[in-house]
C-alpha positions, -999 to 999 in steps of 0.1 A, spaced: -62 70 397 -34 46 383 -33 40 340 -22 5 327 2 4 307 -23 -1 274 -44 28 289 -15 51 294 -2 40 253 -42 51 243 -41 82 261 -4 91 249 -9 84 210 -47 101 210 -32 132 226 1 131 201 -31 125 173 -55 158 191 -23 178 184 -11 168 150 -36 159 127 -39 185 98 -71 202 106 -87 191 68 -89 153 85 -111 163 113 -147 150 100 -177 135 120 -171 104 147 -170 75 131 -178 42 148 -179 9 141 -156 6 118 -145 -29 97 -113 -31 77 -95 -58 57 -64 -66 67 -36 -91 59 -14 -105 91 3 -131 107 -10 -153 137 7 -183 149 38 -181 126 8 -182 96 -5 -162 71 -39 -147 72 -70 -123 50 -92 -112 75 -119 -82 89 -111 -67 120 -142 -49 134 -143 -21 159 -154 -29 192 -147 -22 223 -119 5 218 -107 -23 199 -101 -39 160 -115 -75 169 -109 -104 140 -146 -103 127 -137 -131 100 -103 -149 89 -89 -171 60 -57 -185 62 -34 -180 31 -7 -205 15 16 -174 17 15 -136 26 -7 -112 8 4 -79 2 -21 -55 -15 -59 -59 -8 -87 -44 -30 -123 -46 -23 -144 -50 -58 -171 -33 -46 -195 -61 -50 -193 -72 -13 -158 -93 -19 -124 -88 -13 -95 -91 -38 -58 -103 -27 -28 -105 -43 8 -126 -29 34 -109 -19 61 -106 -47 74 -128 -60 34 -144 -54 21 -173 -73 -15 -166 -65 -45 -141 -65 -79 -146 -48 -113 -129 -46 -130 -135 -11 -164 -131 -3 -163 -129 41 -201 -129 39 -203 -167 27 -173 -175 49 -143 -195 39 -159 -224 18 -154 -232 -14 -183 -209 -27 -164 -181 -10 -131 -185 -25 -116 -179 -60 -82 -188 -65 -60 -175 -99 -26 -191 -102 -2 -176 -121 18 -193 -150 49 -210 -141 69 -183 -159 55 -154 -140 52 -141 -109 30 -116 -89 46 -81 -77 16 -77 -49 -9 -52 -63 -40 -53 -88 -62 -23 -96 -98 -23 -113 -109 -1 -142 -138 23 -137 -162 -5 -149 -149 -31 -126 -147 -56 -161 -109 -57 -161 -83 -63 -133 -50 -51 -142 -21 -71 -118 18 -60 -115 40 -86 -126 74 -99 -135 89 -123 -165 105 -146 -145 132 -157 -174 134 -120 -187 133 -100 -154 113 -75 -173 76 -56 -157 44 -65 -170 9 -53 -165 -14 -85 -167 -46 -73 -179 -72 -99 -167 -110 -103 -166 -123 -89 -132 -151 -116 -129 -129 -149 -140 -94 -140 -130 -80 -146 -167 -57 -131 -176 -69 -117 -213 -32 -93 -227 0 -84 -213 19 -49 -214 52 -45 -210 63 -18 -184 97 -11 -199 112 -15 -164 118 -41 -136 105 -49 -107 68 -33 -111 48 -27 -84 14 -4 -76 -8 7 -103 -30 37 -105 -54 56 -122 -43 92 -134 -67 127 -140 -67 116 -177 -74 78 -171 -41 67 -184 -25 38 -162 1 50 -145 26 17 -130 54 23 -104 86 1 -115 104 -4 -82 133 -8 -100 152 -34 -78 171 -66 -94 159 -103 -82 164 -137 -97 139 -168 -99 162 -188 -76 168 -163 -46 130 -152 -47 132 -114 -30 169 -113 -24 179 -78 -39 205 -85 -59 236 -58 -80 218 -28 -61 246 -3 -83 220 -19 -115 185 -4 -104 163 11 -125 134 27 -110 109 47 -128 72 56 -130 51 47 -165 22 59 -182 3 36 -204 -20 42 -226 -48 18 -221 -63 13 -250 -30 4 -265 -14 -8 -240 19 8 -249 43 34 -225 40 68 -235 61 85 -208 87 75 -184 97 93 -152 129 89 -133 145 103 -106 179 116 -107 189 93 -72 188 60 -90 192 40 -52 154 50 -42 129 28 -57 93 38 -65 67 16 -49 34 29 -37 10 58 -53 -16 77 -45 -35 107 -61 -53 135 -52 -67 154 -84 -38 159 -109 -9 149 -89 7 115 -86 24 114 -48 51 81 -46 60 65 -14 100 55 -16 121 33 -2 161 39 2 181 10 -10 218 28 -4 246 11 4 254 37 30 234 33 63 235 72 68 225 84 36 198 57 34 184 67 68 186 105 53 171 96 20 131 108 13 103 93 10 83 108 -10 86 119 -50 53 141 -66 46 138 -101 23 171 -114 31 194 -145 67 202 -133 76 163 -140 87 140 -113 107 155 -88 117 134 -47 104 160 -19 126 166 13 109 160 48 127 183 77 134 152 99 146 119 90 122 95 80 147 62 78 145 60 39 114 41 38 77 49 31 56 19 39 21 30 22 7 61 8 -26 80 9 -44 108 -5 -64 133 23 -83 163 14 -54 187 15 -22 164 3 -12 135 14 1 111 43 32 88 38 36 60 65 70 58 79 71 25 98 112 25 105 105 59 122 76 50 138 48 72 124 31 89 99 42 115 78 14 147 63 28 171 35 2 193 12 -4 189 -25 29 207 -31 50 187 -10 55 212 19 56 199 57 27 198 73 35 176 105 41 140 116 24 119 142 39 91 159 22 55 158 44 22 165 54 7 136 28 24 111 29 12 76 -12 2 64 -31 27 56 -66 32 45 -89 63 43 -131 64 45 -147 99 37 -125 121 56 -109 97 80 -76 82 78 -71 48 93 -31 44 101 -20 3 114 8 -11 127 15 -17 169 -19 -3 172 -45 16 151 -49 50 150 -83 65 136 -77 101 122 -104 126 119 -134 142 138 -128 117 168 -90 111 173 -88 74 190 -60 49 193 -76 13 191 -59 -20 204 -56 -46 174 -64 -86 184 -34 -95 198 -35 -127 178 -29 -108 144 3 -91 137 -9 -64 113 12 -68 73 20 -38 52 -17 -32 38 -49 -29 52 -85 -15 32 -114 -1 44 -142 -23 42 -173 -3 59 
């Protein structure tokens, strides 16, 4: 019997998936599935659900954006919280179930001497919103600490580093902020600028305070910090390479653990092209997506190997239960029921993506 091409892809990247997913993934099917995803469709920018169906993600609902989101966090009251992509003026709470009307949408713009870094995280409450962000006349990292419900922001912490980006939670409750560490300017936007100057580093801060209590650096100053994840009292870090040297970026790791021993950057056995896309916590470690080398990347709590499965252009990630959800040319459900799913051809799938139900 002849395979299309599209059939012959699903069957390739669900066998690849049968044969290296880390057995701790492999839970009950799940089906019918509904993320949140940010992509492009007609040269635009878009927030929208993509539902299974079909052995497909169909777009379920869509709102188009006045510029790219980055990081999306659902509030857990049935709405969905974006954030621009750095250097973003803008941060919105959606609400897909009342459409895109104005009783759906709530904008927050930023003040014209800030900017958004692409990330927001919720305290344990869900009263405050803390957002990543940069002084625009300073260059300095700041933590805007906002009211969940208005968008206002409330107090401002200082990061003691530039160019901050994801925020976390830690064991203790401390905030824990990743300072990518990369120079820009106002007037070239995300143009990366006196790479020899970086600065990269991962902060605690206490939240009460609001003041940094430790700071973490690597000793290879060229990789920068970006994405976290945790699983219990380890803080994994997905990296990206900014070398001058095309070799020793496309050599450089992706991945840097923080635990007891301090920070430290963990070496993969294959080359990963210097760039971790997103970063997730599974029940046994963690999974890094490498979308340069077309895949995702599993190590355990400690940092040691535990396999990589290829998926075109992987970078979003998003886990449910026991499942992992990996994005990019196609998505690729991890768990009890392997599957490769077609995404709407109409949406070209951006960095993040959350699980929604």
């Amino acid at each position: 019997m002849a395979i299309d091409p599209h059939g012959r892809r699903r069957l390739l990247l669900t066998a690849a998936a049968a044969l290296a997913v880390p057995q701790a993934l492999r839970a009950a099917p799940q089906r019918g599935a509904t993320l949140a995803a940010a992509f492009d469709r007609d040269g635009r920018s878009w927030l929208g659900l993509l539902r299974e169906q079909d052995a497909q993600l169909r777009l379920d609902a869509a709102l188009e954006l006045p510029t790219r989101a980055h990081g999306l966090l659902p509030d857990g009251r049935g709405a969905l919280l974006a954030v621009a992509r750095r250097p973003g003026d803008w941060l919105l709470r959606w609400t897909p179930s009342l459409g895109s009307g104005p009783d759906a949408l709530q904008w927050q713009w930023i003040e014209a001497d800030r900017a958004f870094n692409g990330h927001a995280l919720l305290d344990g409450s869900g009263d405050r919103l803390y957002t990543s962000e940069t002084d625009l006349a300073s260059g300095q990292g700041l933590v805007g600490v906002r009211d969940a419900r208005s968008l206002v922001k409330l107090d401002e912490w200082p990061t003691k580093g530039m160019d901050p980006h994801a925020l976390l939670w830690d064991a203790a409750g401390r905030l824990i902020v990743a300072n990518g560490g990369v120079p820009t300017q106002p007037e070239t936007g995300r143009v990366k600028r006196n790479l020899d100057r970086m600065d990269s580093s991962l902060v605690r801060i206490d939240s009460r305070s609001g003041r940094v209590d430790t700071q973490w650096r690597l000793s290879d100053r060229r990789l920068s910090l970006r994405h976290l994840a945790r699983q219990d009292g380890t803080v994994a870090v997905a990296l990206q390479a900014e070398h001058d040297d095309p070799a020793e970026r496309a050599a450089a790791p992706v991945l840097a653990l923080l635990d007891d021993d301090g920070l430290r950057s963990v070496a993969a056995p294959v080359a990963l092209a210097g760039y971790g896309g997103d970063i997730c916590a599974t029940d046994r470690g963690f999974a890094i997506s490498c979308p340069r080398a077309h895949g995702v990347a599993f190590v355990d709590h400690g940092g040691l190997w535990r396999g990589f499965l290829p998926a075109p252009r992987a970078c979003a990630l998003a886990r449910n239960d026991r499942t992992l959800w990996a994005g990019g040319g196609a998505a690729l459900c991890v768990g009890g029921d392997p599957r490769t799913l077609e995404i709407d051809p109409s949406c070209a799938l951006d960095n993040h993506w959350a699980w929604w139900r």
